[in-house]
C-alpha positions in Angstrom: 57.4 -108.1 -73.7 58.1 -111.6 -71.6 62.0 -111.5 -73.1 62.2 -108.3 -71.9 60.7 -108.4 -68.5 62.9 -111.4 -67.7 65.7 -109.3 -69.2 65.2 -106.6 -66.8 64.6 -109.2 -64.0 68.5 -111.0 -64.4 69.9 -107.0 -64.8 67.7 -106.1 -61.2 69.4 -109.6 -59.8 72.7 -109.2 -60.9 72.7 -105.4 -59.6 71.9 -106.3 -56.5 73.9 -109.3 -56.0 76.8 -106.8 -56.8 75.8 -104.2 -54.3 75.7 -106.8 -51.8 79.2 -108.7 -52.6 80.4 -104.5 -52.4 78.8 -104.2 -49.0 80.8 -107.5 -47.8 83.9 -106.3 -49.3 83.6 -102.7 -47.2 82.3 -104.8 -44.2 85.8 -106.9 -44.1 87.5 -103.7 -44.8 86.3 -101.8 -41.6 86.9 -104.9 -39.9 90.5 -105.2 -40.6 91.1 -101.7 -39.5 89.6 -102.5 -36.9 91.3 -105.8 -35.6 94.7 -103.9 -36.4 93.7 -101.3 -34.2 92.6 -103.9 -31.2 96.0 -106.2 -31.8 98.4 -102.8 -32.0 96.7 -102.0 -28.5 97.5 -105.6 -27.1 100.3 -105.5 -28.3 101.7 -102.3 -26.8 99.4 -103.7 -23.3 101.6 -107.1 -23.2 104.9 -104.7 -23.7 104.4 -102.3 -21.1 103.9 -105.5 -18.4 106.3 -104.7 -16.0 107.4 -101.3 -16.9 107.2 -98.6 -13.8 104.4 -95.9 -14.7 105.0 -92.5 -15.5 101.8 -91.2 -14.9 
C-alpha cells in the first residue's frame, strides 16, 4: 500500500507539472500574438508620420 500511494503521488506530481508547463506554453502563445499585433500597429503609426489625412 506505501509503494503504491507514493506511486500515485509522483503520477499526481508529474500530471500537474505537465498542465502547468502546457499553461506556460499557451501563455507565451497569446502573448506573441499579441506583441505582433502591437508592433504591426507601430509599425504602420511610425509609417503614416507625415502623410496628409484622408479622414
Amino acid at each position: 500500500a506505501p509503494a503504491q500511494a507514493i506511486a500515485s503521488l509522483y503520477q499526481v506530481a508529474s500530471h500537474a507539472a505537465g498542465l502547468s508547463v502546457q499553461n506556460a506554453v499557451h501563455s507565451q502563445q497569446a502573448m506573441n500574438q499579441i506583441t505582433t499585433a502591437v508592433v504591426s500597429k507601430a509599425c504602420q503609426l511610425i509609417m503614416d508620420i507625415g502623410e496628409p489625412s484622408t479622414k
